[in-house]
mmCIF file of the N, C-alpha and C atoms, coordinates in Angstrom:
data_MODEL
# 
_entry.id   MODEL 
# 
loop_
_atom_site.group_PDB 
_atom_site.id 
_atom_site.type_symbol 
_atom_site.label_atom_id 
_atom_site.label_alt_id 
_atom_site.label_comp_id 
_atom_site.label_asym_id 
_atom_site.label_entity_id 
_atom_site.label_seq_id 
_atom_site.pdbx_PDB_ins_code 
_atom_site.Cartn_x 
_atom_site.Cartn_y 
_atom_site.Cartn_z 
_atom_site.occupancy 
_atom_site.B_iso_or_equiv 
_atom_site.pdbx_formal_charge 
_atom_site.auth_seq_id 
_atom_site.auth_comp_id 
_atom_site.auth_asym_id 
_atom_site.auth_atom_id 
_atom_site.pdbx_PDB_model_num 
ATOM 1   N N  . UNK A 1 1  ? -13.769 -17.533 -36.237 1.00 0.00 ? 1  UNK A N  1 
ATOM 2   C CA . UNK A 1 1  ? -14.055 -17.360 -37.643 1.00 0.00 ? 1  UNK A CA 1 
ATOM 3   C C  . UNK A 1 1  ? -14.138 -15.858 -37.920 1.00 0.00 ? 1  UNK A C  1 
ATOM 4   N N  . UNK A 1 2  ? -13.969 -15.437 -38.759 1.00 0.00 ? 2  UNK A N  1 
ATOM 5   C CA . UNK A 1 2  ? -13.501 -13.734 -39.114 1.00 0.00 ? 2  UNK A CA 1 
ATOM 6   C C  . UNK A 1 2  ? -14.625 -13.432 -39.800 1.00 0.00 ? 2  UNK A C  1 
ATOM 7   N N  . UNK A 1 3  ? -15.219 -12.119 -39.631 1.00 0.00 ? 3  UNK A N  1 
ATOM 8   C CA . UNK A 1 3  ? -16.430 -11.578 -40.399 1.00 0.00 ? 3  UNK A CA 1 
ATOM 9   C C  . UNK A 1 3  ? -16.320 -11.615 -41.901 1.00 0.00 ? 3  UNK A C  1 
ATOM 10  N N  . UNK A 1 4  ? -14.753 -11.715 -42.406 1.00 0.00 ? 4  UNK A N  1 
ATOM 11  C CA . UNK A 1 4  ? -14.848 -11.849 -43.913 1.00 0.00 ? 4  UNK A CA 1 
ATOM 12  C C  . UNK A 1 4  ? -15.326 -13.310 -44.527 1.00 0.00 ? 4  UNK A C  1 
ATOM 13  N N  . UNK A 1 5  ? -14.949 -14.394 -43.751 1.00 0.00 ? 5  UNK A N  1 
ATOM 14  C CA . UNK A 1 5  ? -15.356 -15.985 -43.903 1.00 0.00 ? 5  UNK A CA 1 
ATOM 15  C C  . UNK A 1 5  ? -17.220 -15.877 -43.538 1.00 0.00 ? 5  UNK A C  1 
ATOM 16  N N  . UNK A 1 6  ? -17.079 -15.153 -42.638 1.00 0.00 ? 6  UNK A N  1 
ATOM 17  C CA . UNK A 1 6  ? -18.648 -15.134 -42.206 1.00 0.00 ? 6  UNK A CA 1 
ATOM 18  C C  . UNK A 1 6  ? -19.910 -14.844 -43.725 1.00 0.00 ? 6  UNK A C  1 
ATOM 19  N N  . UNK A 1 7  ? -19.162 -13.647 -44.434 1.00 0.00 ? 7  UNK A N  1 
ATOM 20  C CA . UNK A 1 7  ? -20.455 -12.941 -45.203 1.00 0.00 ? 7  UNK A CA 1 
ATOM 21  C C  . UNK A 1 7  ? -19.632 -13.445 -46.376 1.00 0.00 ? 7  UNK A C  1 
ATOM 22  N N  . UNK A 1 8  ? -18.744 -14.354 -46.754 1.00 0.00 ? 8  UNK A N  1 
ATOM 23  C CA . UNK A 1 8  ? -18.457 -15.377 -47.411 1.00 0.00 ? 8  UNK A CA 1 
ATOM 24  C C  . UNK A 1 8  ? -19.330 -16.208 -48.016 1.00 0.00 ? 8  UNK A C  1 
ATOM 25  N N  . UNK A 1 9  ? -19.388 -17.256 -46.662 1.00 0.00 ? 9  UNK A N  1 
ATOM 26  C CA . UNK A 1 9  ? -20.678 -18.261 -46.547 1.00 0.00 ? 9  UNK A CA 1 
ATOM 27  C C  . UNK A 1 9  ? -21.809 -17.537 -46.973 1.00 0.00 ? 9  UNK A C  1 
ATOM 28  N N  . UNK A 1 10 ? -22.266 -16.644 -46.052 1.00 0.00 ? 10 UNK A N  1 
ATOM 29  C CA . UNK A 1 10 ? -23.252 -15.675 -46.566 1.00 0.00 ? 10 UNK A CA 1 
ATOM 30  C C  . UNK A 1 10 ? -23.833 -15.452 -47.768 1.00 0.00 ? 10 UNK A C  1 
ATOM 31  N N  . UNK A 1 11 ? -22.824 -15.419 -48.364 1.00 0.00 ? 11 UNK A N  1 
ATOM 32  C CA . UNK A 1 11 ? -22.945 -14.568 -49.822 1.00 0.00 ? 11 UNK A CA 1 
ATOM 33  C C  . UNK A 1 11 ? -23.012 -16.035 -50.878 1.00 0.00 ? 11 UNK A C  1 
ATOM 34  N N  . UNK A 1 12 ? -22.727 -16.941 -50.788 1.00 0.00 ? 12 UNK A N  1 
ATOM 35  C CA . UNK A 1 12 ? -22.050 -18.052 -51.320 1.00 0.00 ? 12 UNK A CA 1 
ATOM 36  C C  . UNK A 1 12 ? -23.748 -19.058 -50.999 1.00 0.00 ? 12 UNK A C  1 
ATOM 37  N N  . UNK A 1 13 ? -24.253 -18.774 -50.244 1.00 0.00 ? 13 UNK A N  1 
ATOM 38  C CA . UNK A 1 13 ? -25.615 -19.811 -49.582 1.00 0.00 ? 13 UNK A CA 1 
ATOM 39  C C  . UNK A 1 13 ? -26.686 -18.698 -50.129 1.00 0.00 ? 13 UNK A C  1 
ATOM 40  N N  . UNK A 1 14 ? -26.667 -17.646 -50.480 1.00 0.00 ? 14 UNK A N  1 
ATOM 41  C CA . UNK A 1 14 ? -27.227 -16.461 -51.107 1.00 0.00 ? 14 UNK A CA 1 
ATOM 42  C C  . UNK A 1 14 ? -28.222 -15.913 -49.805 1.00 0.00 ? 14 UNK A C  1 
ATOM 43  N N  . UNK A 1 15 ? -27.520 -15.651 -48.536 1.00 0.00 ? 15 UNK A N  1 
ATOM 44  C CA . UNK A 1 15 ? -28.518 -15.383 -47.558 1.00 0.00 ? 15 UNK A CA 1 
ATOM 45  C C  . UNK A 1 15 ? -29.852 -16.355 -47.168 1.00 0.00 ? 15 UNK A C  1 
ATOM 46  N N  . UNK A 1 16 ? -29.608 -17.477 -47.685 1.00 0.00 ? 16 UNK A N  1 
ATOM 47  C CA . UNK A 1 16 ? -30.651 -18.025 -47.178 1.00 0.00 ? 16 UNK A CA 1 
ATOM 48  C C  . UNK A 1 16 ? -30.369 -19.567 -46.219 1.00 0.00 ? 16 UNK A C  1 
ATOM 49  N N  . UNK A 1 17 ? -30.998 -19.678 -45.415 1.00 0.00 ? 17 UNK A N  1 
ATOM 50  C CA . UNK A 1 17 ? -30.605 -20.781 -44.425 1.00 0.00 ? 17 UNK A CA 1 
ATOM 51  C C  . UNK A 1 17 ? -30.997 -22.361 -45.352 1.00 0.00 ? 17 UNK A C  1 
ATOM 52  N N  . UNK A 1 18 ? -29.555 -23.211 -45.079 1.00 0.00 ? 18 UNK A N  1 
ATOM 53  C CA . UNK A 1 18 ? -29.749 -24.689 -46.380 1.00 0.00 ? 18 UNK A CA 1 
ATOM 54  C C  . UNK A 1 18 ? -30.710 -25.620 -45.965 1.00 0.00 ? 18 UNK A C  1 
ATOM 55  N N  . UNK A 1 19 ? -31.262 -25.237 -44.362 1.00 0.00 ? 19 UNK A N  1 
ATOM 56  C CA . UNK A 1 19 ? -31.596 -26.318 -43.918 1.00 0.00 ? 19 UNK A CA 1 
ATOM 57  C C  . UNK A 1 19 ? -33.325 -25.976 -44.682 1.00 0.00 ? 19 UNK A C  1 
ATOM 58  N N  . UNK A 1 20 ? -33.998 -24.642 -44.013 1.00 0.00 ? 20 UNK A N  1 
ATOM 59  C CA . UNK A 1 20 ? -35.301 -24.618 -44.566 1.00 0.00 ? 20 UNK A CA 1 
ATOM 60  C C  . UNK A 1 20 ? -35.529 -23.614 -45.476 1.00 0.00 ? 20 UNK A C  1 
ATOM 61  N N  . UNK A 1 21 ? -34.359 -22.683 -46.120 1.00 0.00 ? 21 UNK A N  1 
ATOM 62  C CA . UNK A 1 21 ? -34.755 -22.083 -46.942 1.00 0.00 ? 21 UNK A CA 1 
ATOM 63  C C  . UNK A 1 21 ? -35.347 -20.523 -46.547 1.00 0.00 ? 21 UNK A C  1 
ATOM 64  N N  . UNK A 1 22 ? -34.967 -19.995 -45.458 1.00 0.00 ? 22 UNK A N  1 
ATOM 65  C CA . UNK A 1 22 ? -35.625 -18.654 -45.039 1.00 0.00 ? 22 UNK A CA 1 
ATOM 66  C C  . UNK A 1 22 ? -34.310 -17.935 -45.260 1.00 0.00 ? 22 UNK A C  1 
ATOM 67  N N  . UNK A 1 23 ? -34.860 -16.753 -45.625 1.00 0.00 ? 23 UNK A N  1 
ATOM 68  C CA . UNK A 1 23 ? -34.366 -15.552 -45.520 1.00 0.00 ? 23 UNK A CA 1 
ATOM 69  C C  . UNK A 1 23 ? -34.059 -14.712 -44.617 1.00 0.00 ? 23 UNK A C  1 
ATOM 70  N N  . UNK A 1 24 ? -33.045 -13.935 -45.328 1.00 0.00 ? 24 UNK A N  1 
ATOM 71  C CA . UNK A 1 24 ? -32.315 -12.970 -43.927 1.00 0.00 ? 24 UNK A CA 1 
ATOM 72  C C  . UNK A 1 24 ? -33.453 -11.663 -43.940 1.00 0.00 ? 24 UNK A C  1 
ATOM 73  N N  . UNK A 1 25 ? -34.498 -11.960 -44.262 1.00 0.00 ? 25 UNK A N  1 
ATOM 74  C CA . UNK A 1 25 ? -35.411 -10.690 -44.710 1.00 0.00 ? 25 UNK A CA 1 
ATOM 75  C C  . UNK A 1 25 ? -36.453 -11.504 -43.320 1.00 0.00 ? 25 UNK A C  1 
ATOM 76  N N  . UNK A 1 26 ? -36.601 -12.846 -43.304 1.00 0.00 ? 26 UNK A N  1 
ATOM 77  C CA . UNK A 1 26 ? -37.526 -13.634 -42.411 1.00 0.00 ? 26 UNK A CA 1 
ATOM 78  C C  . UNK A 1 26 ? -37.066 -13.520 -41.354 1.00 0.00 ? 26 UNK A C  1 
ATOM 79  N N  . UNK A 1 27 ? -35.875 -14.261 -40.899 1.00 0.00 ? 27 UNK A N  1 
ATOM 80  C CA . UNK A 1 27 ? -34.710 -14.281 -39.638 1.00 0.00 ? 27 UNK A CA 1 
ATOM 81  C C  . UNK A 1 27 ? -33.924 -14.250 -39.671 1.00 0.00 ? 27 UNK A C  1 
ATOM 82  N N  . UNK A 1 28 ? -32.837 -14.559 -38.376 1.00 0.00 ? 28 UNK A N  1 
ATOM 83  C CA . UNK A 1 28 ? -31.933 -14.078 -38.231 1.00 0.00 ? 28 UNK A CA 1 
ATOM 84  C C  . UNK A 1 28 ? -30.814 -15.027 -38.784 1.00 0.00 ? 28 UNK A C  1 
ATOM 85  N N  . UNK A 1 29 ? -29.851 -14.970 -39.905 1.00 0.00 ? 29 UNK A N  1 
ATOM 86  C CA . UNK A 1 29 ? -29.043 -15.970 -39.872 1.00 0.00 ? 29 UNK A CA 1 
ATOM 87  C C  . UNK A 1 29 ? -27.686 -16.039 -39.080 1.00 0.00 ? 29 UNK A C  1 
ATOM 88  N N  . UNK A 1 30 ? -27.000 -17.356 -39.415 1.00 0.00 ? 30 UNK A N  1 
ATOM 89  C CA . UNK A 1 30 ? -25.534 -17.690 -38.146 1.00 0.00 ? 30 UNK A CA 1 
ATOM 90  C C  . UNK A 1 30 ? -25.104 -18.721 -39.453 1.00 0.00 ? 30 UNK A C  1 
ATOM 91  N N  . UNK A 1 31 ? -23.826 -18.165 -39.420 1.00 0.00 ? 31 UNK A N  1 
ATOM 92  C CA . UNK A 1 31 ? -22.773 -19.288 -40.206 1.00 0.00 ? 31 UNK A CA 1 
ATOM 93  C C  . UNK A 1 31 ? -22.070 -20.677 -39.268 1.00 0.00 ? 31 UNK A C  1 
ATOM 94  N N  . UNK A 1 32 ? -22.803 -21.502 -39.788 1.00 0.00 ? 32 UNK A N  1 
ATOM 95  C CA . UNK A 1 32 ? -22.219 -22.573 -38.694 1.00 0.00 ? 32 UNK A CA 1 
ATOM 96  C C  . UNK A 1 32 ? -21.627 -23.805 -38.900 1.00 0.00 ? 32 UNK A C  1 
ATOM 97  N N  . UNK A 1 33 ? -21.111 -24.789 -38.793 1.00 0.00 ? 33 UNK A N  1 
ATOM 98  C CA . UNK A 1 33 ? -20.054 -25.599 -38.386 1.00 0.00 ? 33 UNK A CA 1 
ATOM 99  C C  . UNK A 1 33 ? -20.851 -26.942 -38.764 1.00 0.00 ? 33 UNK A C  1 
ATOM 100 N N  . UNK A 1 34 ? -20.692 -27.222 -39.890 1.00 0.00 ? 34 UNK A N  1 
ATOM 101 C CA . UNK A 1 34 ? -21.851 -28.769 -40.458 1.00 0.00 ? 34 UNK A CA 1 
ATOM 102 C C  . UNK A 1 34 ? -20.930 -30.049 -39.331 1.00 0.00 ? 34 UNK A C  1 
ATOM 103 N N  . UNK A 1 35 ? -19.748 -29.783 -38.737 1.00 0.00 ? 35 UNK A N  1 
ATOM 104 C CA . UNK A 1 35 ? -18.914 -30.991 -38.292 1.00 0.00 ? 35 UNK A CA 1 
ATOM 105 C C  . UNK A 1 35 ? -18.401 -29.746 -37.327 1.00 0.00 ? 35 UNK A C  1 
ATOM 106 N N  . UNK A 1 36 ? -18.827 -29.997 -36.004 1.00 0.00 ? 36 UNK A N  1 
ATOM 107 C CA . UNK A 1 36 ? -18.576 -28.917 -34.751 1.00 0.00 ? 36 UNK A CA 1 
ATOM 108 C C  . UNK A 1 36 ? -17.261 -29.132 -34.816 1.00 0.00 ? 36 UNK A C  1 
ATOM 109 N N  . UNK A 1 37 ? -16.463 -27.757 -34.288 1.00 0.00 ? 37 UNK A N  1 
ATOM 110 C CA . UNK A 1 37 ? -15.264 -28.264 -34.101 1.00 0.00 ? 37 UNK A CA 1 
ATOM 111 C C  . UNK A 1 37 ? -14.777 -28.928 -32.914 1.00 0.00 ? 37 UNK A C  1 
ATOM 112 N N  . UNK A 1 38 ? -16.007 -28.953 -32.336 1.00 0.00 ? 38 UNK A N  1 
ATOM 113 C CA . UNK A 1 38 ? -15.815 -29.897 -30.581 1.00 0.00 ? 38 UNK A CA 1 
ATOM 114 C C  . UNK A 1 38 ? -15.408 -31.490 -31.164 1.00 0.00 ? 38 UNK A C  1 
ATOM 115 N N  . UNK A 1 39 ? -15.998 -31.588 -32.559 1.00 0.00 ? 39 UNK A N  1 
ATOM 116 C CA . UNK A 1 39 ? -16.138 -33.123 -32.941 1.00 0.00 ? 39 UNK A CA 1 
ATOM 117 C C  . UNK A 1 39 ? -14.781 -32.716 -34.091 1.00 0.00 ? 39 UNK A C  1 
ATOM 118 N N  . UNK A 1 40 ? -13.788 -32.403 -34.074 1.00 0.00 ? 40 UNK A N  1 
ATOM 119 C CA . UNK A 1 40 ? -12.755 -32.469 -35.098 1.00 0.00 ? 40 UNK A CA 1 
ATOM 120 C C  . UNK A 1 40 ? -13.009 -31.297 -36.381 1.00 0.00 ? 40 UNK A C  1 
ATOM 121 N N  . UNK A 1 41 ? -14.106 -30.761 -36.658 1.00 0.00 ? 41 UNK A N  1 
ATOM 122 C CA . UNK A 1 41 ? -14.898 -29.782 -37.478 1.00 0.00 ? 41 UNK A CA 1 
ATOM 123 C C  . UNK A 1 41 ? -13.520 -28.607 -37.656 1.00 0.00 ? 41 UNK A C  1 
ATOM 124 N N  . UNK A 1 42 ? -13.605 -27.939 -39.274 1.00 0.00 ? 42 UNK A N  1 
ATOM 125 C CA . UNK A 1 42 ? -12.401 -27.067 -39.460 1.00 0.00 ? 42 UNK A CA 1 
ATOM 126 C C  . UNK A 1 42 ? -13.660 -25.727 -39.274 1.00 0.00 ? 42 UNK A C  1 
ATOM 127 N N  . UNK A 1 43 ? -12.777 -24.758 -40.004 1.00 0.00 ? 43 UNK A N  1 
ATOM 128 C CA . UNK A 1 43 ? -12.850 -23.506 -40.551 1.00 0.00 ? 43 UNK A CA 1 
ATOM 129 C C  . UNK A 1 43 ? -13.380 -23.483 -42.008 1.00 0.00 ? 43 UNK A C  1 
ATOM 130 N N  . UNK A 1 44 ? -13.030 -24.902 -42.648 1.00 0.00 ? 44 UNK A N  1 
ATOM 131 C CA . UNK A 1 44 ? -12.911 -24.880 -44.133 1.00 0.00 ? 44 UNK A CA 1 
ATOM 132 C C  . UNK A 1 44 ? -14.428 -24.535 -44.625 1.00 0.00 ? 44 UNK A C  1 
ATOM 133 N N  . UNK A 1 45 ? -14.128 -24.692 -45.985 1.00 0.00 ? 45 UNK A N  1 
ATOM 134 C CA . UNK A 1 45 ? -15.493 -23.712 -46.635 1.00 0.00 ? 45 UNK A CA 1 
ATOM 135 C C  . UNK A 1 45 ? -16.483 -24.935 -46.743 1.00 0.00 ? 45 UNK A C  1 
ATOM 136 N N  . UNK A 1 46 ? -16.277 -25.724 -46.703 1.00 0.00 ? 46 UNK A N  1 
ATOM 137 C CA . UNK A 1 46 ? -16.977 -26.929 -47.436 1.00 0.00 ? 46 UNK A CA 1 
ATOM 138 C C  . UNK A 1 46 ? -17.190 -27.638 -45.714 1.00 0.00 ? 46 UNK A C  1 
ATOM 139 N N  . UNK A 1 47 ? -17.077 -27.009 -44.866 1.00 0.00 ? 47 UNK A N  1 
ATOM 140 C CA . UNK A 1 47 ? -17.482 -27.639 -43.633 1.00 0.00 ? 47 UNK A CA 1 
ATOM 141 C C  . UNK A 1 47 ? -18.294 -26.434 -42.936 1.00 0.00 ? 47 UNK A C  1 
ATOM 142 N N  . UNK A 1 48 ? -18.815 -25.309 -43.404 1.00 0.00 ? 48 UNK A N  1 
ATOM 143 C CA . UNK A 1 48 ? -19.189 -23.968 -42.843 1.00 0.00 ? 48 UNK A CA 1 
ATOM 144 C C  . UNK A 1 48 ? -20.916 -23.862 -43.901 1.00 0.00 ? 48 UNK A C  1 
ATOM 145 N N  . UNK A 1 49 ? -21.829 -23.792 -43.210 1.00 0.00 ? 49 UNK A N  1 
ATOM 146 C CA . UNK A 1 49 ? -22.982 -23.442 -44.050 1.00 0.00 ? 49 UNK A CA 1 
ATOM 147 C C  . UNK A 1 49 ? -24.166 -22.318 -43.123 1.00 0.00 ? 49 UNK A C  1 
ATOM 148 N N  . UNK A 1 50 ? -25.000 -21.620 -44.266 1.00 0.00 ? 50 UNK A N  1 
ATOM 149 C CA . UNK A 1 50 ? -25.753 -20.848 -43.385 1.00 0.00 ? 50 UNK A CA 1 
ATOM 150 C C  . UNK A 1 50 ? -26.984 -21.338 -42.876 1.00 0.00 ? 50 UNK A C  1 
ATOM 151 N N  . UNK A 1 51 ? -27.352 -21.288 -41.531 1.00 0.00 ? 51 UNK A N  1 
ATOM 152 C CA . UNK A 1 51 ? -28.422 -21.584 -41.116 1.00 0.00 ? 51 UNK A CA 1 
ATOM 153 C C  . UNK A 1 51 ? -29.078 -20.301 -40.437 1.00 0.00 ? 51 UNK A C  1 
ATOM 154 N N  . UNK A 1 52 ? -30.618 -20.675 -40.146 1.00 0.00 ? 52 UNK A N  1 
ATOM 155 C CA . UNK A 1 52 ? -30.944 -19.541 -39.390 1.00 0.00 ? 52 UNK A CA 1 
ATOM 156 C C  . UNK A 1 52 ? -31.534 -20.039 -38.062 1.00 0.00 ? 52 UNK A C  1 
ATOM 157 N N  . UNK A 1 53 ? -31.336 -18.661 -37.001 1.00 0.00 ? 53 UNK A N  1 
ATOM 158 C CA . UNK A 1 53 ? -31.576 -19.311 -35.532 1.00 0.00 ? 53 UNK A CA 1 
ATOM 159 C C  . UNK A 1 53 ? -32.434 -20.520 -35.614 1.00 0.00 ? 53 UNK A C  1 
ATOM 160 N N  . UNK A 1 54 ? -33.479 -20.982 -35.956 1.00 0.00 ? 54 UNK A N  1 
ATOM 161 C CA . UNK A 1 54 ? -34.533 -21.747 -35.250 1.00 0.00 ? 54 UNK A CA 1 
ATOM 162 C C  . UNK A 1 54 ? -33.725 -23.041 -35.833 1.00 0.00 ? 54 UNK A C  1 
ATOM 163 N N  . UNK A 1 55 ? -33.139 -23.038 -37.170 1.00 0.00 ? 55 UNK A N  1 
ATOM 164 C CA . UNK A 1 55 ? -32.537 -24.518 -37.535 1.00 0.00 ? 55 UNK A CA 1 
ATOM 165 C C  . UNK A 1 55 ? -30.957 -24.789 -36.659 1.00 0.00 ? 55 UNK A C  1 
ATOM 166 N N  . UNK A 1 56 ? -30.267 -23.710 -36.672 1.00 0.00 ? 56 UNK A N  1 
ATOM 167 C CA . UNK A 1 56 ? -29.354 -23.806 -35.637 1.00 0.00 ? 56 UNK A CA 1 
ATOM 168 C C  . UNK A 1 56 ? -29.243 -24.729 -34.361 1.00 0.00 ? 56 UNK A C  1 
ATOM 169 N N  . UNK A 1 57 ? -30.482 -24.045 -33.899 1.00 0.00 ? 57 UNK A N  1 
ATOM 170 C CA . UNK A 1 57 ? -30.886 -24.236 -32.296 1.00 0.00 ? 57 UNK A CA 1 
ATOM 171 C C  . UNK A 1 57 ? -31.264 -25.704 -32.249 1.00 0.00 ? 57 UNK A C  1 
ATOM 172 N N  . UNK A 1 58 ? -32.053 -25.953 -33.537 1.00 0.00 ? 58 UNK A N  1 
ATOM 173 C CA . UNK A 1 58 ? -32.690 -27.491 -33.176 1.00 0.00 ? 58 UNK A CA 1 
ATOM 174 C C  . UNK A 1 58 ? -31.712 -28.356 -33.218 1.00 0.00 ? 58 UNK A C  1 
ATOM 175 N N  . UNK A 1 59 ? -30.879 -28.080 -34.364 1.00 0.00 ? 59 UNK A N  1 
ATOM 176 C CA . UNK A 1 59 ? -29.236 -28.979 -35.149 1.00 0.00 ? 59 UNK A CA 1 
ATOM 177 C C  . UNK A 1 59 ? -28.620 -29.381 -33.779 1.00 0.00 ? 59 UNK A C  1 
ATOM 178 N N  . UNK A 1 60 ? -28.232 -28.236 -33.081 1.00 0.00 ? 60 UNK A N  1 
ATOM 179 C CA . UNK A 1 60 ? -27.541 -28.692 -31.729 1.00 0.00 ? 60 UNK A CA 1 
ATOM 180 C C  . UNK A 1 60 ? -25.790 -28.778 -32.044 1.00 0.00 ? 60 UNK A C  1 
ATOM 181 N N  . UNK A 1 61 ? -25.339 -30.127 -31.394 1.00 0.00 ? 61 UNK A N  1 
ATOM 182 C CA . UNK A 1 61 ? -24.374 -30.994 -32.366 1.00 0.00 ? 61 UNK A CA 1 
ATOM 183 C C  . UNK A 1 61 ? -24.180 -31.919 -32.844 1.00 0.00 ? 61 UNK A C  1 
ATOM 184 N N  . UNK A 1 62 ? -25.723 -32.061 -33.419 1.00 0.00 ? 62 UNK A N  1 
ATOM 185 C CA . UNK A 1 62 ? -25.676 -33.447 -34.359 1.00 0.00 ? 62 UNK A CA 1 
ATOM 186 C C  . UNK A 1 62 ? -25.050 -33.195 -35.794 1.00 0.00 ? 62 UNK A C  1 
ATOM 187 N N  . UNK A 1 63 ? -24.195 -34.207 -36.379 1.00 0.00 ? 63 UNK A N  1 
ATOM 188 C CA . UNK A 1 63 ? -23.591 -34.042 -37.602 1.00 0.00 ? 63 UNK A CA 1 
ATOM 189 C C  . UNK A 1 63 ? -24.507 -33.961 -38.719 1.00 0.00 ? 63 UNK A C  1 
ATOM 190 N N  . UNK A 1 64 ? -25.228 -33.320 -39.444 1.00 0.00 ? 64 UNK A N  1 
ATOM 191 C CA . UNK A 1 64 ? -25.694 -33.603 -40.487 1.00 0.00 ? 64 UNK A CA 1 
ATOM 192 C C  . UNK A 1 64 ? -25.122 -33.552 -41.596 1.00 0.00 ? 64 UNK A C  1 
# 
C-alpha cells in the first residue's frame, strides 16, 4: 500500500481510529485491511480503515 493511500485513509477517518475513537495525538495509528488480504481483502478504499495499535493488535484477522 503506498504512503499516498496510507494518509488518504488517514485523512478521510480524520486521524482517528473507527474502532474506539482515539487520536493520533493519543496513539499510534496503522491503516488496515477490514478483509485481510490473506482472506481475499483488496487495496480498495472501502476495504482500508484507520485503526490504532491497541485495536489493531486485538482485531488480529478477524473480519469485522
Amino acid at each position: 500500500m503506498s504512503r499516498k493511500l496510507r494518509l488518504l485513509i488517514l485523512e478521510r477517518d480524520g486521524y482517528r481510529c473507527c474502532l474506539c475513537g482515539r487520536t493520533a495525538r493519543e496513539t499510534k495509528l496503522e491503516v488496515d485491511h477490514k478483509i485481510p488480504v490473506a482472506k481475499g481483502g483488496t487495496d480498495s478504499l472501502n476495504n482500508l480503515w484507520t485503526l490504532c495499535i491497541d485495536c489493531n493488535r486485538g482485531k488480529s484477522d478477524l473480519i469485522l
